[in-house]
C-alpha positions in Angstrom: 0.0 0.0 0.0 1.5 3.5 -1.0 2.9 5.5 2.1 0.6 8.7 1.6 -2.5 6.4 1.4 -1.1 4.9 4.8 -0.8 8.6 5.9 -4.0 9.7 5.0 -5.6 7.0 6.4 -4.3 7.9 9.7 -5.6 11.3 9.4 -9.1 10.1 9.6 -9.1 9.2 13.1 -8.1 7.2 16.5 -7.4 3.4 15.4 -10.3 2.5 18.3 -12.9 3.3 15.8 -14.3 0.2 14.2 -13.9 -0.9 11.1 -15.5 -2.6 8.7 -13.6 -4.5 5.3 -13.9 -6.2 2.2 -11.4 -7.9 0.1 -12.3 -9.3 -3.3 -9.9 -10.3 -6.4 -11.0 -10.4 -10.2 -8.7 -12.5 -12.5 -8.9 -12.0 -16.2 -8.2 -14.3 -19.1 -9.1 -13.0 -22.5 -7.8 -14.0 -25.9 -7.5 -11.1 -29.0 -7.8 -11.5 -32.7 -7.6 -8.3 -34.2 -7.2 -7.7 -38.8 -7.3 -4.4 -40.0 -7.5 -2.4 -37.3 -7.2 1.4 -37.4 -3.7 2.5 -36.4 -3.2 5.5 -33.9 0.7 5.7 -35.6 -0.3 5.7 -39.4 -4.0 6.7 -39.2 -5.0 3.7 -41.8 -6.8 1.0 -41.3 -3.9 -1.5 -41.2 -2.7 -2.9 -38.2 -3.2 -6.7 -37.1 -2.9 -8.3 -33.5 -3.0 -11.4 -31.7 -2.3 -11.1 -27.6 -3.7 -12.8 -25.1 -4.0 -10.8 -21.3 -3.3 -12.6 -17.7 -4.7 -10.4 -15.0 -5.0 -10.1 -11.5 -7.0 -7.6 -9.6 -6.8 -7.5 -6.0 -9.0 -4.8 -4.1 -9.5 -3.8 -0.6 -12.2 -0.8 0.7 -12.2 0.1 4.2 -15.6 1.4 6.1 -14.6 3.3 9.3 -17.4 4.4 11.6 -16.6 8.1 11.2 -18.0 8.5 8.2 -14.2 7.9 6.7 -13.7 5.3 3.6 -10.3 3.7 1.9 -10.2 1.9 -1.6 -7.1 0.0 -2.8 -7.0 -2.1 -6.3 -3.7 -3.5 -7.4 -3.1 -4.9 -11.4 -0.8 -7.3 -12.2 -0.8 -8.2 -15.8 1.0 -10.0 -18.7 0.1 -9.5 -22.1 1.7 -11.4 -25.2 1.4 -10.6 -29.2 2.1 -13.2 -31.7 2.2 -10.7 -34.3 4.7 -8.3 -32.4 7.7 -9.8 -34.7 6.5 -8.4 -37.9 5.1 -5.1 -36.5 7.1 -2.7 -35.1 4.4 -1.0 -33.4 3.4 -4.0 -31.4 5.0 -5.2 -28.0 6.0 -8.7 -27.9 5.7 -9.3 -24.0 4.4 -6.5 -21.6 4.3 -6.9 -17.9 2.6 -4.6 -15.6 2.5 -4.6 -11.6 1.1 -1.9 -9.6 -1.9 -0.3 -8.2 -4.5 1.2 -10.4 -6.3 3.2 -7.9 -5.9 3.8 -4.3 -7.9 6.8 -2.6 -9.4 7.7 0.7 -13.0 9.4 1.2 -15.3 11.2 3.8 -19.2 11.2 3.3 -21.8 13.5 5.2 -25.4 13.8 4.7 -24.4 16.5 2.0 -21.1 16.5 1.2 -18.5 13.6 0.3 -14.7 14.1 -1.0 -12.6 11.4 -2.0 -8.6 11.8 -2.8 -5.7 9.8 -3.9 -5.2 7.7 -7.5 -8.9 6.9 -8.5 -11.3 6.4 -11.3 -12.9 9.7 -13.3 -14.9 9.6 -16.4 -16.2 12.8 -17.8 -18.3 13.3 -20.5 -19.9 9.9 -20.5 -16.2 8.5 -21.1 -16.3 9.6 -24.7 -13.7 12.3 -23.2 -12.2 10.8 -20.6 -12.0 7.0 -18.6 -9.4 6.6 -16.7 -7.6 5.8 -13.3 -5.6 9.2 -12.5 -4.3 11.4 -8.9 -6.6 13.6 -8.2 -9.2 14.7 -6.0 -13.1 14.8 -6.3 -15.8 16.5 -4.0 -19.8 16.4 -4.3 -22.5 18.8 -2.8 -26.0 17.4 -2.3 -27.6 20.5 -1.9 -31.7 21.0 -1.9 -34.4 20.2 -4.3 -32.9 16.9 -5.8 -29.9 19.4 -7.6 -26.5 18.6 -6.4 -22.5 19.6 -7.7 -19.3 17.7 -8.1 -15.8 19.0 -9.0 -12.9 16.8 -10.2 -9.4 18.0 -10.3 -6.6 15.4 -11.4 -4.0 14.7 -13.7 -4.1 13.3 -16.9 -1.7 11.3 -18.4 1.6 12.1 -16.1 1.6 15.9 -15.7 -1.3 17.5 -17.5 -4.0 19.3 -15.1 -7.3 18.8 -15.5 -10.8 20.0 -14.0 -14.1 19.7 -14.4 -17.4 21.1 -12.4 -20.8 19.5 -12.8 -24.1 20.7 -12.1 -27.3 18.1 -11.5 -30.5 17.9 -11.1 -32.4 14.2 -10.1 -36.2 14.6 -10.5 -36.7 10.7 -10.1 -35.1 7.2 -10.2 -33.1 6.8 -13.3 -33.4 9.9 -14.4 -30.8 12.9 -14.3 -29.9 16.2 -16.0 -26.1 17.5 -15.8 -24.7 20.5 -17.3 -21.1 19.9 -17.2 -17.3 22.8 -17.8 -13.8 20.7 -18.5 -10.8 22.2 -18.7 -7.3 20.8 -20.1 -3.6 21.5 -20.0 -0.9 19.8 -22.6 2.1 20.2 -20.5 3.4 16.6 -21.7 3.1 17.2 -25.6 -0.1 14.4 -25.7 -1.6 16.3 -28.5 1.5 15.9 -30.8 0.5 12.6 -31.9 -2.6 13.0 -33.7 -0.3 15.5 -36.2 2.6 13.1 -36.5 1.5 11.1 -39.5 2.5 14.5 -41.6 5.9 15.1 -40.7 8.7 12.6 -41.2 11.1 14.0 -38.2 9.1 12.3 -35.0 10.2 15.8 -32.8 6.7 17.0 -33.4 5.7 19.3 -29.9 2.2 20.5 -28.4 0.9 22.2 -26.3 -2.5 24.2 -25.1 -5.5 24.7 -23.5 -8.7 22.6 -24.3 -12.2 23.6 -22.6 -15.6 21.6 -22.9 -19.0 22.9 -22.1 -22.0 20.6 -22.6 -24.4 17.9 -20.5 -26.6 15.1 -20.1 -29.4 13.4 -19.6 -31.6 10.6 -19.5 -35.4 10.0 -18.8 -38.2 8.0 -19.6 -40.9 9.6 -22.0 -43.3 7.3 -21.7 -42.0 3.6 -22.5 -38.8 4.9 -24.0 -35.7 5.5 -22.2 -33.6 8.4 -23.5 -29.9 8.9 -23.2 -28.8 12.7 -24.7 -25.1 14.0 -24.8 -23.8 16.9 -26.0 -20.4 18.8 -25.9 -19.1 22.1 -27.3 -14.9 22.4 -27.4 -12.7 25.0 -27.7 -9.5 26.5 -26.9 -6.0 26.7 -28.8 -3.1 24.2 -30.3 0.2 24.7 -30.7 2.0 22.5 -32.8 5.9 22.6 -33.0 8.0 20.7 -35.6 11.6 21.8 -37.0 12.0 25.0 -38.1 8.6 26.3 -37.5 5.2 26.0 -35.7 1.6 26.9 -35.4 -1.3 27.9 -33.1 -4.7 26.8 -34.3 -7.7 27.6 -32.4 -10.1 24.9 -31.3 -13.7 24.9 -32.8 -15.6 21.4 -32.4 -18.6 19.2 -30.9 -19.5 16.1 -30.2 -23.3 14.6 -29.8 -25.0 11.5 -28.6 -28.5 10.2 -28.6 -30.2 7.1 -27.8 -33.5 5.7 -27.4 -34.0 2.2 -26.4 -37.2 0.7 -25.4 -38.4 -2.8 -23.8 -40.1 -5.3 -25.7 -40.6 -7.8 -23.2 -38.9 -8.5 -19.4 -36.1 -10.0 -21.3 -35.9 -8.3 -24.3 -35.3 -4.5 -25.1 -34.4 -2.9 -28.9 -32.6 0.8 -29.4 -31.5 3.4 -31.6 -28.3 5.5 -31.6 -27.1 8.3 -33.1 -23.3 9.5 -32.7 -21.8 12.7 -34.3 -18.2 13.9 -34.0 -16.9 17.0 -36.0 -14.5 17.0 -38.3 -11.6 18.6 -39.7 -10.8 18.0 -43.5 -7.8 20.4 -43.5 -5.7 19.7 -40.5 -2.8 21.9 -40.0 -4.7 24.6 -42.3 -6.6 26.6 -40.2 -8.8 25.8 -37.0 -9.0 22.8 -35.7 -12.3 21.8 -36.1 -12.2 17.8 -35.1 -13.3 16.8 -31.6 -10.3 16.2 -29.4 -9.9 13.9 -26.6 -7.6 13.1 -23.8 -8.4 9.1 -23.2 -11.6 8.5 -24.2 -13.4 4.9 -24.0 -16.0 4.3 -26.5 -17.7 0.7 -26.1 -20.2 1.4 -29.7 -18.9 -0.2 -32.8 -15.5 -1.5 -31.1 -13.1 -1.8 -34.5 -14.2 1.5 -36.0 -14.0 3.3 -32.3 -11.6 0.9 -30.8 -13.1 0.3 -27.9 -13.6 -3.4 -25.5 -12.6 -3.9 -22.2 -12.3 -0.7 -20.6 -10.3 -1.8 -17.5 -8.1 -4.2 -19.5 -7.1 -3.4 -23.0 -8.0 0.4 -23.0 -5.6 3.0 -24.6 -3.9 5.8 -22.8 -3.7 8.5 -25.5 -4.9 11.2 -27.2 -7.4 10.6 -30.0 -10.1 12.0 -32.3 -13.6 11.9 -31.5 -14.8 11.0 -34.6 -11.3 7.9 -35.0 -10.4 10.0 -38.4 -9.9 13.6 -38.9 -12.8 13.4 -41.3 -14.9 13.5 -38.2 -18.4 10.8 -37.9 -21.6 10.5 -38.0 -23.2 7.2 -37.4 -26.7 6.1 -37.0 -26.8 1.7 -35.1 -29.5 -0.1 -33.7 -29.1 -2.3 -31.1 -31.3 -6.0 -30.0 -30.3 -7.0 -26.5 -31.4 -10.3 -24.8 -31.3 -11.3 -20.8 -32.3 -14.5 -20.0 -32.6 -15.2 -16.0 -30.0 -18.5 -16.1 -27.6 -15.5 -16.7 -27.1 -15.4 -20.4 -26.8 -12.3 -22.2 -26.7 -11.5 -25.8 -26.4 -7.9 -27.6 -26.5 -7.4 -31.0 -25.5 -4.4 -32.6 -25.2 -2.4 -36.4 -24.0 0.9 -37.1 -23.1 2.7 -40.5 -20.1 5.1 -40.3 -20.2 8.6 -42.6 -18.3 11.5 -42.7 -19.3 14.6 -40.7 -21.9 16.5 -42.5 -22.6 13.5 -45.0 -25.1 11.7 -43.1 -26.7 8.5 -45.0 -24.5 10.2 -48.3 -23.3 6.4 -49.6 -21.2 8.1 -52.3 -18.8 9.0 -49.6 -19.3 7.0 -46.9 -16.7 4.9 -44.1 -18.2 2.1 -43.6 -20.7 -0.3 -41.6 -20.0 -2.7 -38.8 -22.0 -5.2 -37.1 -20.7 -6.8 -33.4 -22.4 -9.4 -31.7 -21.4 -9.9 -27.3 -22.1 -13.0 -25.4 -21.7 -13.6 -21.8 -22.9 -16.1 -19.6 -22.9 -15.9 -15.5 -22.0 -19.3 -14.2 -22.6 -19.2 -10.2 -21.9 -15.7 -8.2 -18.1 -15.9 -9.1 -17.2 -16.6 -12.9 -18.9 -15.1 -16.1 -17.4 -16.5 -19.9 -17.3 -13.6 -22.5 -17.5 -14.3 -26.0 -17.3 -10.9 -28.5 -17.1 -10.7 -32.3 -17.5 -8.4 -35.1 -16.2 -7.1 -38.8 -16.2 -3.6 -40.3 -16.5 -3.0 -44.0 -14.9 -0.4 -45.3 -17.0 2.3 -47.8 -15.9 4.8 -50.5 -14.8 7.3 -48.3 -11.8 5.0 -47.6 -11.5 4.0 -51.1 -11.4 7.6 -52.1 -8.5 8.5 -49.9 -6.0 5.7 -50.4 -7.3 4.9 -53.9 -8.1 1.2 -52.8 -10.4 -0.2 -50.4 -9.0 -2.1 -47.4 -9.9 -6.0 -46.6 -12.8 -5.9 -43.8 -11.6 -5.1 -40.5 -12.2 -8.2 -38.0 -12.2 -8.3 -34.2 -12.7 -11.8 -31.9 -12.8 -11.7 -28.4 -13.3 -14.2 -25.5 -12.4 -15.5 -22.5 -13.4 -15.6 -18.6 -13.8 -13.3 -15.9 -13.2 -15.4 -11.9 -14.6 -12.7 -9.0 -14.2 -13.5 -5.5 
């Protein structure tokens, strides 16, 4: 256990107050088959993977009667590629050991803070999902409205902060308006402008801001989920023998509707929009920009999965392409009470601005996700998909790429 978590923990009070605890550990075993995969390095569809992921996940939380809480969660993982060899941008073996969040709390009637390494997601995680130091406090104030500010730091050394303001009128239902603000002190922006320049000494740095919200409700039988973010702020890119500062000028939108057909069966709609930028480095920067986002829709074109096991820790485009997206899925999910689980999805990928305009279009994708609960302490995973690509593709690299595959599956132990 780190020593400032030990530190803090003695802060809370005298070691007579009782205490309650719970220890549980996850192990993971999941096997990857990845083909035509979109590449963060080249920004093409081209890379390929196979890697299989070993995890361990030990946790502790600690109750104490004054109101005080602790939460500890160690990783320990290994992950292998068979393809590594032949790609260069692939790790062969990777080992990782060493705690993913550890944080100490105090709640009230009205107010709770928590502190230390711990988990934030902001903006639905479509802008960032991810363990990182920082410090979080939430205001329950009157009338079903309450606040919460986050403060942390992204990546290793790059502030940032977010205040939200909500409002719950009943179960399931809540409204957020939500302001982010982000620093590049680290150069974390750089790589999204890489591809142009041959010289790999390409710098950034900035300030990025988000205003937007939330909210889902019921009207009626259907249950509506609503997103919506406005970003702006400035770039500067550096690269030998010059630069440029580019101001920031993009949105990103989400919408769904899903409604149940029967106790074990429920269909939905989606609809996902990302600005884009057809001109980088020429002008504004008018493509959504994200820190670490995790997007679990369409998981080839948005590279998504597992978000606690094979999620990436960079800076990426809202819409995967600077072209920006605007796609339109449905979605059929089943529950049966023996614990199986089946969720089938489609979505069609278009440009920003073309919506449902085929002669330029990026693609469609169809996934399928199995899982099955066997007993309180084991669930088996089973995940595929394939992504065709469209003309828009064709257009740009005057060929169009072989489908785009993704197979997943393996077992999840909780104890």
């Amino acid at each position: 256990m780190p020593a400032f978590l030990l530190l803090m923990l003695a802060g809370f009070g005298e070691p007579a107050h009782p205490v309650e605890y719970r220890f549980n550990v996850d192990v993971f075993e999941g096997l990857f088959y990845e083909e035509n995969l979109f590449s963060e390095s080249t920004r093409t569809f081209d890379q390929d993977d196979r890697y299989n992921i070993i995890g361990v996940y030990p946790g502790l939380r600690l109750d104490f009667e004054n109101n005080a809480h602790a939460s500890v969660l160690g990783e320990m993982e290994w992950i292998h590629s068979w393809e590594a060899a032949s790609d260069e941008r692939l790790t062969e073996d990777e080992t990782r050991v060493g705690i993913a969040h550890a944080f100490v709390g105090w709640t009230s009637p009205l107010w709770s803070v928590e502190a230390g390494r711990m988990p934030f997601r902001m903006g639905d995680g479509r802008i960032l999902s991810n363990d990182e130091p920082g410090a979080s406090f939430a205001y329950g104030g009157r009338a079903k409205t309450y606040w919460q500010g986050d403060f942390l730091l992204a990546f290793d050394a790059c502030p940032m902060a977010a205040l939200t303001w909500g409002f719950r009128p009943a179960f399931y239902e809540t409204f957020e308006l939500t302001a982010i603000w982000f620093k590049d002190r680290e150069n974390r922006m750089a790589g999204l402008f890489r591809p142009w320049f041959v010289d790999a000494g390409v710098k950034s740095s900035g300030d990025l801001y988000w205003i937007g919200g939330d909210a889902d409700f019921f009207a009626g039988d259907v249950y509506l989920s609503v997103m919506a973010f406005y970003q702006f702020g400035a770039v500067r890119v550096d690269f030998p023998n010059a630069g440029t500062r580019m101001d920031v000028a993009a949105y990103m939108a989400d919408l769904e509707a899903s409604y149940n057909i029967t106790d074990r069966m429920s269909a939905g709609g989606f609809l996902f929009l990302a600005s884009g930028d057809r001109r980088p480095l020429r002008g504004n920067v008018e493509a959504f920009l994200s820190p670490m986002p995790f997007h679990d829709r369409s998981p080839i074109f948005f590279s998504g999965g597992f978000e606690r096991y094979d999620r990436s820790e960079s800076f990426r485009l809202g819409g995967v392409t600077w072209a920006g997206v605007a796609t339109p899925g449905l979605t059929l999910s089943f529950y049966d009470p023996s614990g199986f689980n089946a969720v089938f999805s489609g979505a069609v990928m278009f440009p920003d601005g073309e919506l449902m305009d085929f002669d330029d279009w990026i693609g469609w994708e169809t996934d399928i996700d199995l899982s099955f609960e066997y007993g309180p302490h084991c669930r088996f995973f089973a995940e595929g998909g394939v992504f065709f690509h469209g003309d828009h593709v064709r257009n740009i690299s005057g060929t169009r790429p072989d489908p785009a595959y993704r197979l997943a599956g393996g077992v999840v132990l909780s104890y």
